[in-house]
C-alpha positions as CSV (number, residue, x, y, z in Angstrom):
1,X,0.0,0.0,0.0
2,X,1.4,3.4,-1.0
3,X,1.3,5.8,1.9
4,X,-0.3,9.3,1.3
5,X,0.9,12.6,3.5
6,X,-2.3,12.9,5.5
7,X,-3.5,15.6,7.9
8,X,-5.4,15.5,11.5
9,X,-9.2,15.0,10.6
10,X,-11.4,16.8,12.9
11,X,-13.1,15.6,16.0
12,X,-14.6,18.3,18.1
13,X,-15.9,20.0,15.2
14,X,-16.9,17.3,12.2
15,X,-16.9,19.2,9.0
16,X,-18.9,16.7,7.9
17,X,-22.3,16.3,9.8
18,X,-25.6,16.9,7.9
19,X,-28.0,15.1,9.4
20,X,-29.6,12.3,6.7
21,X,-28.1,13.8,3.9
22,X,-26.4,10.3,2.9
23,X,-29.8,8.8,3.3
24,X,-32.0,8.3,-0.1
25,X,-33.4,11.4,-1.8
26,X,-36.2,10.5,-4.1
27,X,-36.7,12.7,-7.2
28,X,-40.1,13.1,-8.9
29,X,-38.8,15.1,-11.8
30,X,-38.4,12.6,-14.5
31,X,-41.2,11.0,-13.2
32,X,-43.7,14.2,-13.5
33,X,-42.1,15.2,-16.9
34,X,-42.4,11.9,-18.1
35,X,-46.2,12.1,-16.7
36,X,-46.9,15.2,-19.8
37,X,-45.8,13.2,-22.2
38,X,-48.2,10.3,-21.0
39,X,-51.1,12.5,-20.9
40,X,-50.4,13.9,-24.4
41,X,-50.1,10.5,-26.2
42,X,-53.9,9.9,-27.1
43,X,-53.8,13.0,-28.7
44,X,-50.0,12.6,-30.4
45,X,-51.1,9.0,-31.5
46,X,-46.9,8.7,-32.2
47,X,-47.1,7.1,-35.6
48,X,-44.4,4.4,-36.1
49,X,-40.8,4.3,-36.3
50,X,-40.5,6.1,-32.4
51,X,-37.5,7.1,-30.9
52,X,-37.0,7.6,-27.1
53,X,-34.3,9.2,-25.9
54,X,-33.1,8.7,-21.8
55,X,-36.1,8.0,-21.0
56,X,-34.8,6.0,-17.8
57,X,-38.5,5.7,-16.0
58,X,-39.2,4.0,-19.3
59,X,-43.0,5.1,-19.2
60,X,-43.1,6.6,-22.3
61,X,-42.1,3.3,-23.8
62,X,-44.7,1.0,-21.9
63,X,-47.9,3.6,-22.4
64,X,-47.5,3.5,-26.1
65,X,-47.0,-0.6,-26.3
66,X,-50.1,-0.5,-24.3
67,X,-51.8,2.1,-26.6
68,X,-50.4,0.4,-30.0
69,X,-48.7,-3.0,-29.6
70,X,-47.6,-2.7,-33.1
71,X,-45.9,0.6,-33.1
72,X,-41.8,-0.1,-33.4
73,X,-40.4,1.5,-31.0
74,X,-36.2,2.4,-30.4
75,X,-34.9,3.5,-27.1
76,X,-31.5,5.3,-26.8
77,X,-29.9,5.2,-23.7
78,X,-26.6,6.8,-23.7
79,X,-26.0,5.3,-20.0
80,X,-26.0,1.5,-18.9
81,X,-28.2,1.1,-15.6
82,X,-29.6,-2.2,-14.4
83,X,-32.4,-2.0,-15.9
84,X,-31.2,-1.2,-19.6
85,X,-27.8,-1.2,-21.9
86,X,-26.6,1.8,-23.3
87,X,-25.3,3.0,-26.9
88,X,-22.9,5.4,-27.6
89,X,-24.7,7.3,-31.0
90,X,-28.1,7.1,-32.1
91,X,-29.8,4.0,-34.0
92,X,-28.9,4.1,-37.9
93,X,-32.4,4.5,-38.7
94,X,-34.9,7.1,-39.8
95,X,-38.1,8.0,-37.3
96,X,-41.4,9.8,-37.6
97,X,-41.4,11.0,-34.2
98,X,-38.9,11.6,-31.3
99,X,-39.5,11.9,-27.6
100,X,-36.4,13.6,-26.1
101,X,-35.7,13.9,-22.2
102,X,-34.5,17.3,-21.3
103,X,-30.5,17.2,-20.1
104,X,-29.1,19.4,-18.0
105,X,-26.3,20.8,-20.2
106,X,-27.3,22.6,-23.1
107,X,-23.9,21.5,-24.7
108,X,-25.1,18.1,-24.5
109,X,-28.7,19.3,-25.9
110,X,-27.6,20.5,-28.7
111,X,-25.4,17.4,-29.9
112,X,-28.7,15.8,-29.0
113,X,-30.6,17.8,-31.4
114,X,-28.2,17.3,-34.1
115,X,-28.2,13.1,-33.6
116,X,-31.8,12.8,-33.5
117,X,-33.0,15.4,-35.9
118,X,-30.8,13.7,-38.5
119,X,-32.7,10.6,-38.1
120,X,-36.0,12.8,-38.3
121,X,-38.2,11.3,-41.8
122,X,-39.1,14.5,-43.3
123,X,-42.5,14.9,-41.7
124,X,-41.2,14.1,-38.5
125,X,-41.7,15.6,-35.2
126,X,-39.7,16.4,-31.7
127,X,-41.3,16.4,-28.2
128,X,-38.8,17.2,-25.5
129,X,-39.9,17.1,-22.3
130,X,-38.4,18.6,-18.7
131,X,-38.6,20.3,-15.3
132,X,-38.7,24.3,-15.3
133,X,-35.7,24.3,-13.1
134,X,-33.9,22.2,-15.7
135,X,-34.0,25.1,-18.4
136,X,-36.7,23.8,-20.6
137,X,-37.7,27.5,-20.9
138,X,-34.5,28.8,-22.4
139,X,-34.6,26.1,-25.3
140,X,-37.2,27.1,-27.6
141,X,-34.8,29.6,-28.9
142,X,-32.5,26.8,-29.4
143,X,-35.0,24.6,-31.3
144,X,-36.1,27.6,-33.2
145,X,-32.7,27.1,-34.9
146,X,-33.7,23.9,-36.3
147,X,-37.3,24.2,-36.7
148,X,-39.6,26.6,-38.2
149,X,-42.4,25.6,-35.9
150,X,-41.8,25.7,-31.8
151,X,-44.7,25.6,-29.4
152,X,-45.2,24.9,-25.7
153,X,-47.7,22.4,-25.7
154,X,-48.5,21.8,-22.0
155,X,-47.3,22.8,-18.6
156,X,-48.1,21.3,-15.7
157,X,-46.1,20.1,-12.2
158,X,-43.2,22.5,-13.6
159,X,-42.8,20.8,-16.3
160,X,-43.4,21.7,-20.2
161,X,-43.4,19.7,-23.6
162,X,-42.1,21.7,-26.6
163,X,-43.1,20.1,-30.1
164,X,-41.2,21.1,-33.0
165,X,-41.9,20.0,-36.4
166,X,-40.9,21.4,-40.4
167,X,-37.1,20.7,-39.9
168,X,-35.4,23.6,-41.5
169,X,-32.2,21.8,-43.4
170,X,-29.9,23.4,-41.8
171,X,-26.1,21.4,-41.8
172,X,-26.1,18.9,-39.1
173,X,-23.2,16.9,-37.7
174,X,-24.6,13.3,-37.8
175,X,-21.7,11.6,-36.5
176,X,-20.6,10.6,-33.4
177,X,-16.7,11.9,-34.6
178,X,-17.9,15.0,-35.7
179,X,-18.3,16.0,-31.9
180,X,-14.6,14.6,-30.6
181,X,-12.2,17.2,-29.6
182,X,-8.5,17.1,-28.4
183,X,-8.0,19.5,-25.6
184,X,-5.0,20.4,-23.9
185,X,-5.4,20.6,-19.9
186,X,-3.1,22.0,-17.7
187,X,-3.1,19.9,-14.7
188,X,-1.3,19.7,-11.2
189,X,0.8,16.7,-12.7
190,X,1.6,19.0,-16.0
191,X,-0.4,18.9,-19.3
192,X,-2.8,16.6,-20.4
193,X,-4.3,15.5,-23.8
194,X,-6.7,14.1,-23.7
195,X,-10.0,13.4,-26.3
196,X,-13.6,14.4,-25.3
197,X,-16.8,14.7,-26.4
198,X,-19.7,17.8,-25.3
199,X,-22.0,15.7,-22.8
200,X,-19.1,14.1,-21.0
201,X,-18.7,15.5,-17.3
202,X,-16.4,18.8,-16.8
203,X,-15.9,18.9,-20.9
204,X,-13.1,21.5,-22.3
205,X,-12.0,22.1,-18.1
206,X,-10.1,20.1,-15.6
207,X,-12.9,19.6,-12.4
208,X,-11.9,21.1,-9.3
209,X,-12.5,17.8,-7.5
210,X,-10.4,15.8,-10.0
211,X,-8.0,18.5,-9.8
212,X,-7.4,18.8,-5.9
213,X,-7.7,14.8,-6.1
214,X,-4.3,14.7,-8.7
215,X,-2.4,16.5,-5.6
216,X,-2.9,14.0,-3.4
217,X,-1.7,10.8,-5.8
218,X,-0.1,7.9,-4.3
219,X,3.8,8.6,-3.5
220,X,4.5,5.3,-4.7
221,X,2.8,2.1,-6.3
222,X,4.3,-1.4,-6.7
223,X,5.4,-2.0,-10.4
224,X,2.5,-4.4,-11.3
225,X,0.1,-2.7,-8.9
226,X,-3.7,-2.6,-10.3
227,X,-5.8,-0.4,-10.4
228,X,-9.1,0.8,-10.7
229,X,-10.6,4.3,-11.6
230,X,-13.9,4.6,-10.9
231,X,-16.2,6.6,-12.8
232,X,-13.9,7.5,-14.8
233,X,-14.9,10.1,-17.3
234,X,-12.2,10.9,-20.2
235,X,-9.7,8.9,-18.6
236,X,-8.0,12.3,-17.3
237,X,-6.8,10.6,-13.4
238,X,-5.8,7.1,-14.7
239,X,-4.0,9.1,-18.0
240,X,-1.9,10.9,-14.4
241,X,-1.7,7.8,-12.9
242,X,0.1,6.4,-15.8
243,X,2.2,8.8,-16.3
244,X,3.5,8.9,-13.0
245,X,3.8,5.0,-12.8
246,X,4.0,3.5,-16.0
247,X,4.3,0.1,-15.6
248,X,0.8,-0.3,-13.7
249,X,-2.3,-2.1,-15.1
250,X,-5.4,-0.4,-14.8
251,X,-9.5,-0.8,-15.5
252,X,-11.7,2.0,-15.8
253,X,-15.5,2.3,-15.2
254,X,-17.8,4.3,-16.3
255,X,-21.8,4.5,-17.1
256,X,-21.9,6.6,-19.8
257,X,-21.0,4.8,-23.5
258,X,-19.6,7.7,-24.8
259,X,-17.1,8.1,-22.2
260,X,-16.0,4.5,-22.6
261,X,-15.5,5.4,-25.8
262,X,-12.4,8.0,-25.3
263,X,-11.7,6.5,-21.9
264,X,-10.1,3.7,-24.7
265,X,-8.5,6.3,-26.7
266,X,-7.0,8.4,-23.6
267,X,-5.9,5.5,-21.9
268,X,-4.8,2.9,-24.8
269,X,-3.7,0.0,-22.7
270,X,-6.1,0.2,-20.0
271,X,-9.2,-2.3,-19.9
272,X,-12.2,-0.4,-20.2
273,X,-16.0,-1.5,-18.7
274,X,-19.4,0.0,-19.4
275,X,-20.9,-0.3,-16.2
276,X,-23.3,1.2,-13.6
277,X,-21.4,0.0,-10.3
278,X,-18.6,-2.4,-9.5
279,X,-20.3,-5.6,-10.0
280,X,-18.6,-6.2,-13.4
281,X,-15.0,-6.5,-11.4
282,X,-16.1,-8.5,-8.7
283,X,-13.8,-10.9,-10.0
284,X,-10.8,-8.8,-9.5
285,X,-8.5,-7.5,-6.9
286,X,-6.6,-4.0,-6.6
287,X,-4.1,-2.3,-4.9
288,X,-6.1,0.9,-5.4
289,X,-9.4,2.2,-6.2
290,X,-9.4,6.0,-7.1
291,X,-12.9,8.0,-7.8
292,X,-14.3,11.0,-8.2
293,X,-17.8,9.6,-7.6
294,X,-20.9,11.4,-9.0
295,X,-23.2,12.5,-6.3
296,X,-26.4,13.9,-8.6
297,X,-28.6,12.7,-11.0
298,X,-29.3,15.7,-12.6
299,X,-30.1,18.5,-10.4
300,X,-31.0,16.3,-7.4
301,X,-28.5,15.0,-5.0
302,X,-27.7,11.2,-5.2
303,X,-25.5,9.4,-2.8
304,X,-26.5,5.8,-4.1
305,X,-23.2,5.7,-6.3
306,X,-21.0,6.9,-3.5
307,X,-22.5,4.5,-1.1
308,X,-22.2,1.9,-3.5
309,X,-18.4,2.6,-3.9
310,X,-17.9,2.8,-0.3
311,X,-19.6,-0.6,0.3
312,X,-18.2,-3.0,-2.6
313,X,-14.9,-1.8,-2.7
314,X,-13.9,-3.4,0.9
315,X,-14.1,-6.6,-1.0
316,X,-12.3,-5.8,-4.1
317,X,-9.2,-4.6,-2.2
318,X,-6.0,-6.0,-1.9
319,X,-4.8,-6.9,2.1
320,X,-2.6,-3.8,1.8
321,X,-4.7,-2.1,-1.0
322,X,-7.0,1.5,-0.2
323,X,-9.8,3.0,-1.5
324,X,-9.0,7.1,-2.5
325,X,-11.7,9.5,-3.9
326,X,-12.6,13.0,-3.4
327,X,-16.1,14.3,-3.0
328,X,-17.9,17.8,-2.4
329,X,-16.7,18.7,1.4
330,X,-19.9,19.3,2.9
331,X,-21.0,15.7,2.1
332,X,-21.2,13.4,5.6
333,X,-19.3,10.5,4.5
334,X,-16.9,10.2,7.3
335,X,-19.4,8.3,9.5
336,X,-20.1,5.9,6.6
337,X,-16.3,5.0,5.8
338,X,-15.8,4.1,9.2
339,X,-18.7,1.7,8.6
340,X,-16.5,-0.2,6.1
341,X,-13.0,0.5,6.7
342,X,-10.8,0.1,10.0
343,X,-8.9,2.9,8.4
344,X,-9.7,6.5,7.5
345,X,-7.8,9.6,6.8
346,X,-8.7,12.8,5.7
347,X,-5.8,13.7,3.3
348,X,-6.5,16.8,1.2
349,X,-9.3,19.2,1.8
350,X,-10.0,22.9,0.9
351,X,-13.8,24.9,1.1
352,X,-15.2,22.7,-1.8
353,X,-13.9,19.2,-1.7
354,X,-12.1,16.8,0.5
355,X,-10.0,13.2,-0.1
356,X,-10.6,10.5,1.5
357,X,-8.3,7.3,2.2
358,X,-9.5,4.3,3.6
359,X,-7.7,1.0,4.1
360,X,-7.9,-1.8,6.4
361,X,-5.9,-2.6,9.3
């Protein structure tokens, strides 16, 4: 096990003590703005081929096999979960009508746009659906871009559907490589380049999380050590690992398809998984497991992954092996750890994030 400069952590004063905040929060928003589109679809009667896109409460999908069991439908899910599979680009086929979840970036939105309204068979129409607080508002000006006619079709439990329809021809990039860009990111371990694509998390920037976290790397790893990146993203904190240790093996996770997908190219020689949680190493031991962990799902705060993390990866450890992630400071993980691990150290912290290392005895 490498050993880490640590620092005191806190006992009179916990920084990190919010009653139940690592307890389950249950969001309704996909559920209500899934709910509009359910109460539009005797009037839409969605006329066959139908794409859904990240529709994860799959409603959409079940109403209209109940309403017309012979309609084909397509679901594209750009994230694996247990319930569904995930692909990277868009189905290579055309559609009359598309029903498009709202993301949260607009970056990601907009490459959205340009996947699905390529697929779009010339009479073909695009609900998207989403929360108020999610900026469904601001994208009619957006769609307006693409479409000659925009309207707001219903609003109800903060929520809105926007139907656009008479696609305007404008150029669109269809492809899944005409979105990849090489950036250049300065980094606390020196420059990075690394591939990425507009949806991925912290595109074109280095996160301040992953950031802080690339301080606090191991002093020193075994020659074969193994390890494991966790939610993984581009790649950018096994690519440092790499460099700073070159003769390790690594495996990356991550949820998202298209992050596996320049995960591969960023970090050639490292085995890549498409996966939702650790279940797909379970096989495997490590010397260290290094995260930055998403805690949302979309605007809401969502621990499930972290505690997930925290949970499976005393099994996947090595005798002398540690777990090492970062996470926002204010999130009340320290009681949890010691739930787990014999071990725990603050290492790194400043007013946004703090690092945790946890080992056993």
């Amino acid at each position: 096990m490498y050993r880490a400069k640590t620092m005191k952590i806190p006992d009179a004063d916990d920084l990190f003590t919010v009653a139940g905040r690592m307890g389950k929060r249950i969001s309704t928003r996909d559920q209500d703005a899934a709910s509009l589109i359910l109460e539009l679809l005797p009037s839409i009667a969605p006329i066959s081929p139908v794409l859904i896109v990240d529709d994860d409460t799959h409603a959409i999908e079940q109403a209209i096999k109940r309403q017309n069991s012979a309609c084909q439908l397509v679901s594209w899910q750009r994230k694996v979960t247990a319930s569904h599979a995930a692909q990277v680009w868009v189905p290579e086929q055309t559609f009359a009508v598309v029903f498009l979840r709202l993301p949260i970036s607009r970056a990601t939105f907009e490459m959205l746009l340009h996947a699905t309204v390529s697929r779009l068979t010339p009479q073909g129409k695009v609900f998207i659906y989403g929360a108020n607080d999610e900026g469904i508002k601001s994208t009619v000006k957006l769609l307006a871009q693409f479409f000659d006619q925009v309207e707001t079709i219903l609003i109800k439990k903060r929520c809105r559907v926007i139907e656009a329809i008479s696609f305007k021809q404008i150029p669109l990039k269809t492809q899944l490589l005409d979105w990849q860009e090489t950036l250049r990111l300065a980094t606390p371990v020196g420059e990075q380049t690394v591939c990425s694509y507009p949806s991925l998390f912290a595109h074109g920037k280095l996160d301040p999380g992953t950031e802080l976290l690339l301080t606090a790397l191991p002093v020193n790893l075994e020659g074969n050590a193994h390890v494991l990146d966790f939610a993984c993203g581009t790649g950018i904190i096994a690519l440092a690992l790499k460099k700073k240790f070159p003769t390790i093996a690594l495996d990356l996770i991550d949820n998202d398809a298209m992050a596996s997908v320049v995960a591969k190219i960023n970090v050639p020689n490292a085995e890549i998984y498409l996966a939702s949680n650790l279940n797909c190493v379970a096989h495997k031991k490590y010397d260290l497991i290094i995260s930055n962990p998403p805690i949302h799902k979309g605007k809401e705060e969502d621990f499930s992954v972290l505690v997930d993390l925290i949970q499976k990866s005393t099994k996947l450890l090595q005798a002398n092996g540690a777990l090492l992630f970062v996470v926002q400071a204010t999130v009340p993980v320290k009681r949890r750890l010691f739930e787990y691990f014999s071990r725990v150290e603050l290492v790194k912290h400043n007013s946004q994030y703090a690092i945790w290392q946890c080992a056993q005895n």
